[in-house]
C-alpha positions as CSV (number, residue, x, y, z in Angstrom):
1,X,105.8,131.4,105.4
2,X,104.6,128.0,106.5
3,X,105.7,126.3,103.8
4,X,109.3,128.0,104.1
5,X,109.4,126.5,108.3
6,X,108.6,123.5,106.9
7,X,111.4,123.3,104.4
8,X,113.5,123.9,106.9
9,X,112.2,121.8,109.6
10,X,112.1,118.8,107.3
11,X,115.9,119.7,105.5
12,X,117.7,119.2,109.3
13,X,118.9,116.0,110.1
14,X,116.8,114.9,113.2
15,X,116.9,111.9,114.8
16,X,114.6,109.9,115.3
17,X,112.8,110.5,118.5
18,X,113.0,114.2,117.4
19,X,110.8,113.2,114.6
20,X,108.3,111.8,116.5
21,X,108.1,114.9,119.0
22,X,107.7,117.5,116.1
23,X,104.3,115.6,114.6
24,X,102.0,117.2,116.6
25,X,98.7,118.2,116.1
26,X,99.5,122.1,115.5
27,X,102.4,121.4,113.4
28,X,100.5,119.2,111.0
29,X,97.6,121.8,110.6
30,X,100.0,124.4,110.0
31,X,102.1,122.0,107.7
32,X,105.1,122.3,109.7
33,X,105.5,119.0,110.2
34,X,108.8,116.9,108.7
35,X,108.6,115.1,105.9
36,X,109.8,111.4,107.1
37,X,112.6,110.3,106.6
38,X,113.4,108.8,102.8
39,X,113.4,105.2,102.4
40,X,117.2,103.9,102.1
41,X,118.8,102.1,99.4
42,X,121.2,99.9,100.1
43,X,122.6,99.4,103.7
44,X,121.8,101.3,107.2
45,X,123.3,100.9,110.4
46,X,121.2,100.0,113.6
47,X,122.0,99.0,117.2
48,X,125.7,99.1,116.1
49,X,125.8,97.2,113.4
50,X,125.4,97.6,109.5
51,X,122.0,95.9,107.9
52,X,121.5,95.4,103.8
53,X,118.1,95.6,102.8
54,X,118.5,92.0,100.5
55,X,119.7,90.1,103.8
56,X,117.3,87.9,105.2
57,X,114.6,89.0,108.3
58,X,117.0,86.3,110.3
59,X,120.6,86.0,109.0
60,X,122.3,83.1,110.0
61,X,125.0,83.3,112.8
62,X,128.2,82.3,110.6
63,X,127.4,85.9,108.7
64,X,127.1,87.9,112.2
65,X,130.3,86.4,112.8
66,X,129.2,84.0,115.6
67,X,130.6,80.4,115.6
68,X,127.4,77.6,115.5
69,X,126.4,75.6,118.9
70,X,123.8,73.4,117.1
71,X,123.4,71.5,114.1
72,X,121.7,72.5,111.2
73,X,118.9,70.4,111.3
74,X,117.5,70.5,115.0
75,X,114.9,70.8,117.5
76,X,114.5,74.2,118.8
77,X,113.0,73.8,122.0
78,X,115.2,70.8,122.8
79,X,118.3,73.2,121.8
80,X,116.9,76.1,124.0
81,X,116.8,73.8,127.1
82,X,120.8,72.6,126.0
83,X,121.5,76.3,126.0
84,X,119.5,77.2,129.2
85,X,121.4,74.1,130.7
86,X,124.6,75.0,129.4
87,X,123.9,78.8,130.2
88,X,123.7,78.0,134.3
89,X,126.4,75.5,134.4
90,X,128.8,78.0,133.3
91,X,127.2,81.0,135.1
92,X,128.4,79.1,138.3
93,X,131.3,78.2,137.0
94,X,132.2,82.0,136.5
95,X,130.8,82.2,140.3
96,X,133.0,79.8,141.3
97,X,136.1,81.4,139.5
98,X,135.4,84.7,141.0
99,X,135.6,83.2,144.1
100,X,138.4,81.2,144.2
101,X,140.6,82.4,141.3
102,X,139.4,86.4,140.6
103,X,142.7,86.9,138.8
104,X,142.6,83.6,136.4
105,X,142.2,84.2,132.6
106,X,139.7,81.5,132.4
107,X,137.2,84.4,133.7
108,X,137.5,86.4,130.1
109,X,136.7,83.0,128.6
110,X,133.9,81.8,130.7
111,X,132.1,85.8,129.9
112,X,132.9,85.2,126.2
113,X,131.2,81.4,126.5
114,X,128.0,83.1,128.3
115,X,127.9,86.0,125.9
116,X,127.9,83.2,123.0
117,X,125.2,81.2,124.7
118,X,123.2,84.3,125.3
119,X,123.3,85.3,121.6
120,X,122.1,81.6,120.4
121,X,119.5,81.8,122.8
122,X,118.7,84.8,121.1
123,X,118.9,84.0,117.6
124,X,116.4,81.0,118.3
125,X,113.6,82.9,120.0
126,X,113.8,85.7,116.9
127,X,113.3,82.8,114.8
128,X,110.3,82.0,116.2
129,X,108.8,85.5,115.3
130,X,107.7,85.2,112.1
131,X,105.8,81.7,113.0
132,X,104.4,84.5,116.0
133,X,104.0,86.9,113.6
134,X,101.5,84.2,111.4
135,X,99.9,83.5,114.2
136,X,99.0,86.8,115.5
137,X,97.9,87.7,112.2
138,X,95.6,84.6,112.0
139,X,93.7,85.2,115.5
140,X,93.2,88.8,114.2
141,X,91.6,87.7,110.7
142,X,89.5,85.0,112.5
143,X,88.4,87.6,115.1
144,X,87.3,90.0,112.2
145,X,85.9,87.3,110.8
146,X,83.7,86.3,113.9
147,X,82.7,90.1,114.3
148,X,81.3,90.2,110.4
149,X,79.5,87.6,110.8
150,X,77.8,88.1,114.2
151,X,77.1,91.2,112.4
152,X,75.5,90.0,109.4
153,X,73.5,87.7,111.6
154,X,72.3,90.8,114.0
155,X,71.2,92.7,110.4
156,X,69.1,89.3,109.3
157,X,67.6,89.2,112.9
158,X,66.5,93.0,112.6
159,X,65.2,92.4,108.5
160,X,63.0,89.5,109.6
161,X,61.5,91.5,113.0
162,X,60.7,94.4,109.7
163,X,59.8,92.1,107.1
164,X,57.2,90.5,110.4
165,X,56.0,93.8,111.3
166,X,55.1,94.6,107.6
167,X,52.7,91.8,107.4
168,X,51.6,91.9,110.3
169,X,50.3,96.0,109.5
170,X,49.2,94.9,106.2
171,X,47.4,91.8,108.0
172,X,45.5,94.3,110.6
173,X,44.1,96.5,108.0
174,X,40.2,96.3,107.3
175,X,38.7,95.3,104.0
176,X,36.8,97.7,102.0
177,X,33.3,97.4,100.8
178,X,31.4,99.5,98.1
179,X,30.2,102.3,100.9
180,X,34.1,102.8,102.4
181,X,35.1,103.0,98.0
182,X,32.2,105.9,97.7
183,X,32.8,107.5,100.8
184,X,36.7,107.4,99.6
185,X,36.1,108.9,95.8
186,X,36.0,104.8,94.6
187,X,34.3,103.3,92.1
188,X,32.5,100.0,92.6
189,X,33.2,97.1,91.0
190,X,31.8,95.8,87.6
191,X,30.4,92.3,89.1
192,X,29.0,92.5,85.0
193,X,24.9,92.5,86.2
194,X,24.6,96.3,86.0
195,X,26.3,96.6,82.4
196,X,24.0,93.5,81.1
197,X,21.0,95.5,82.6
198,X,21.8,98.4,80.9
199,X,22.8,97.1,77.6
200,X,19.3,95.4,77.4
201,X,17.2,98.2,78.8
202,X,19.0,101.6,77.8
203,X,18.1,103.6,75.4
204,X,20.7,102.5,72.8
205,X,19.3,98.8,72.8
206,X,17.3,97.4,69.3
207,X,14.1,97.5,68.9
208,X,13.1,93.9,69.0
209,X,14.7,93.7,72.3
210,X,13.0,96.6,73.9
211,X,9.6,94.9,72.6
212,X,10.5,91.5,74.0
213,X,11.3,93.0,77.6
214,X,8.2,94.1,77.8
215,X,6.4,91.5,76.7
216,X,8.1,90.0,79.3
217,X,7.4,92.5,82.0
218,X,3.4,92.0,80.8
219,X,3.5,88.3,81.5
């Protein structure tokens, strides 16, 4: 029965904002959720006009229909304060034709001048967003960049404190003699004496050198 709502859901054509408002937390457990929308093909229509997916991120003014202010090759910020400039000066020139002229066509031209300049002013600031977008994107890999590494350096601190209080613990232990090795189910160490004594004075030793020990022991 879910799966049916969610057919259906999904099948209507929502708009956006719709969308977004149906992706809840209860709809997605009970997968009633829509599906997104599929990706399109070859042209789409947003804010009013129609968009290809092989234009550019910035299309040029002449193909949006928009006549060119500035050279090709130019300074931007020097060009942004020529349009500000050029912005105000006819801003009060609409001023002063309201005021004195409120009937003169000149008034339709003077909008149509300041609705150019506003576009221009426009186009140049979204051309600065992908050198924005860079940028952005560059602080962000520097900062994750300063966190791993101030993280690696807090893990070294913390080995070295571990690694210290290892030696110091092995440092601090006592040394054992022959007694703590007995009392602890250890045997003592061959120092080579006691296997010498035993090899010449057990009872698996030659002859000859039983005699000469104690001929030796007589002396």
């Amino acid at each position: 029965m879910a799966n049916a709502e969610a057919i259906q859901v999904s099948s209507l054509p929502l708009p956006p904002a719709q969308y977004i408002n149906l992706y809840t937390d209860e709809n997605i457990r009970k997968n009633r959720a829509p599906k997104p929308p599929a990706p399109m093909q070859d042209s789409y229509n947003m804010f009013g006009g129609t968009f290809s997916n092989d234009d550019n991120i910035i299309r040029p003014l002449e193909t949006q229909g928009f006549k060119r202010l500035y050279p090709l090759h130019f300074d931007r910020r020097k060009e942004l304060k020529k349009l500000n400039h050029s912005l105000l000066v006819n801003f009060l020139d609409l001023i002063d034709l309201l005021v004195h002229y409120p009937d003169s066509p000149r008034r339709a031209e003077k909008i149509e001048d300041l609705s150019l300049l506003f576009v221009h002013i426009h186009h140049l600031l979204n051309e600065f967003r992908p050198h924005q977008a860079r940028e952005t994107l560059r602080v962000m890999m520097e900062l994750q960049k300063r966190q791993r590494i101030e993280t690696a350096q807090r893990f070294q601190n913390h080995l070295e404190k571990v690694r210290e209080m290892v030696k110091n613990a092995f440092a601090s232990l006592p040394d054992l003699t022959d007694a703590d090795r007995l009392a602890g189910g250890l045997e003592p160490m061959d120092t080579g004496e006691s296997g010498d004594m035993a090899g010449g004075r057990g009872e698996g030793c030659h002859p000859l050198d039983r005699l000469m020990c104690e001929i030796v022991d007589m002396m």
